[in-house]
C-alpha positions as CSV (number, residue, x, y, z in Angstrom):
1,X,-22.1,44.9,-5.9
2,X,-21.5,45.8,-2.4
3,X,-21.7,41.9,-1.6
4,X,-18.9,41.3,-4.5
5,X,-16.8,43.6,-2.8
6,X,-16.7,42.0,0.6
7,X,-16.4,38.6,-1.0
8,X,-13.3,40.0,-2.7
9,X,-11.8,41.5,0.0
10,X,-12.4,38.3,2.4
11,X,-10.5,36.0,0.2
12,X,-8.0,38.7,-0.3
13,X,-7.1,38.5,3.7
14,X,-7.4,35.1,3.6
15,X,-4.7,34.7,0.8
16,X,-2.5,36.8,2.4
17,X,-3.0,35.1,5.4
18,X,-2.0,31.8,4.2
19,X,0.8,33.5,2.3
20,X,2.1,34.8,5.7
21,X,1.7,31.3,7.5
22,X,3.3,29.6,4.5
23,X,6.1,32.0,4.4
24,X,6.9,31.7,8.4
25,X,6.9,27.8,7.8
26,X,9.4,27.8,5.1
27,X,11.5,29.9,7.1
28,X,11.6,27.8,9.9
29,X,10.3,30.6,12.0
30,X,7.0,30.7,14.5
31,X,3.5,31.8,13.6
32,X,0.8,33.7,15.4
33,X,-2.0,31.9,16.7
34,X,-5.4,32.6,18.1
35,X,-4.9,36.1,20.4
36,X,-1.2,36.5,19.9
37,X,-0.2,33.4,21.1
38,X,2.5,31.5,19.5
39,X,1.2,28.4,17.2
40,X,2.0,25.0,18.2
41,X,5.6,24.5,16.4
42,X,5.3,21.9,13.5
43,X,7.2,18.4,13.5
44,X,10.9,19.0,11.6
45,X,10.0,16.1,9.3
46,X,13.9,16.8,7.2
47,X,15.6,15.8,10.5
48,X,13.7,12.3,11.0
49,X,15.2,9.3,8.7
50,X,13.5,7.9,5.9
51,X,11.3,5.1,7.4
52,X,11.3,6.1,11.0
53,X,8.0,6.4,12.7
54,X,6.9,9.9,14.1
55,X,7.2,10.3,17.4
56,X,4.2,12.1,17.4
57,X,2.1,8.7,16.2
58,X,2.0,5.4,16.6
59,X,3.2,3.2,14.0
60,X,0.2,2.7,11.2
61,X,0.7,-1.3,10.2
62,X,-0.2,-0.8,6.4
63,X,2.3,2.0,6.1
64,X,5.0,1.4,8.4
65,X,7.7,-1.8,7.7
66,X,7.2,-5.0,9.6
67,X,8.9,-5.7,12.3
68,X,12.2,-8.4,12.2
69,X,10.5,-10.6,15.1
70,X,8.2,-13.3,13.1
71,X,4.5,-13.3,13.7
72,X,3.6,-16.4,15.3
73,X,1.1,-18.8,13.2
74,X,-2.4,-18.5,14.3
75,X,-3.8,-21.4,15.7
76,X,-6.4,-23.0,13.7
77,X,-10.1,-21.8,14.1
78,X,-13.5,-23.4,12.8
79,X,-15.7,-21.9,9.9
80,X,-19.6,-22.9,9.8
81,X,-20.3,-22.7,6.1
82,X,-23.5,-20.6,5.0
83,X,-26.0,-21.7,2.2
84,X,-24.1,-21.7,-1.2
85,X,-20.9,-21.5,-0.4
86,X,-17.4,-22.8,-1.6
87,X,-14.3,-23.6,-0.6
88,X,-13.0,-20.7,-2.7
89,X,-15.5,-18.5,-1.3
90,X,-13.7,-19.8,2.3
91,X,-10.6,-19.3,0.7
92,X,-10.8,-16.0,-0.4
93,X,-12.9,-14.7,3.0
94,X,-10.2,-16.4,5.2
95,X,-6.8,-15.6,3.3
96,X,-8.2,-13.4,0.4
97,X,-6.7,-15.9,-2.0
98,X,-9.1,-18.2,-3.5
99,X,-6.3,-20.3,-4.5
100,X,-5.6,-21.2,-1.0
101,X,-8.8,-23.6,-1.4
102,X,-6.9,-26.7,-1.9
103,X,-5.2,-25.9,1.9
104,X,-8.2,-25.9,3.6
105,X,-9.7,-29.2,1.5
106,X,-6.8,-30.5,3.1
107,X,-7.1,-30.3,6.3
108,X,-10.5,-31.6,6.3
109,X,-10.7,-34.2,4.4
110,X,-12.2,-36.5,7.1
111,X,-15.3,-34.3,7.1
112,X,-15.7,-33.2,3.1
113,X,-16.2,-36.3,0.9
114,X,-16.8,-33.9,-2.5
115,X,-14.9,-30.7,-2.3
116,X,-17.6,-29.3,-4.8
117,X,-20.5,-29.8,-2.1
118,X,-20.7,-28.4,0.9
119,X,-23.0,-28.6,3.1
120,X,-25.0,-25.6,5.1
121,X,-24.5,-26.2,9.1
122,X,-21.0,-28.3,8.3
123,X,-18.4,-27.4,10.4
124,X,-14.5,-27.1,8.8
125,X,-11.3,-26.4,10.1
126,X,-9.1,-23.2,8.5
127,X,-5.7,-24.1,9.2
């Protein structure tokens, strides 16, 4: 019972708590931190334009628009193929389109004579 109590009482302070830090936030105003000292002041996210990166961060590259400057083409690189593997399997590893397959078949036709067979060891060229 006694245990109940305390339980109760703990989340009580602790909803009123939030309540209170909640409440100051909405209101724009400060809250209390650790020993009376004023809490770090949160970033005014309404004043920032749609889009524009937070000062407070760098820019995340999955979240945040691409630049206007064009990404330079990488230069080829080489690809030993493994045991069992396709040029799809290349494909999809290298562009994460399988589709792309034909592209790489392409460029190395000098060293694939079958497209279905490759060879474990051989060398290709990802464009």
């Amino acid at each position: 019972m006694r245990a109940a109590i305390l339980t109760t009482a703990f989340v009580i302070a602790v909803l009123a708590l939030w309540a209170n830090v909640r409440g100051a936030v909405s209101r724009g105003g400060s809250t209390v931190g650790v020993a009376g000292a004023p809490a770090p002041a949160l970033p005014d996210v309404a004043a920032a334009p749609a889009g524009a990166p937070s000062a407070e961060r760098a820019p995340d590259p999955i979240y945040e628009p691409a630049s206007a400057a064009p990404a330079l083409a990488e230069p080829p690189r080489d690809h030993v193929v493994v045991a069992g593997e396709t040029l799809a399997d290349i494909a999809h590893r290298c562009y994460g389109d399988a589709a792309r397959a034909a592209e790489i078949y392409a460029a190395n036709r000098d060293r694939i004579r079958d497209p279905d067979r490759l060879h474990a060891g051989q060398t290709l060229v990802i464009p």
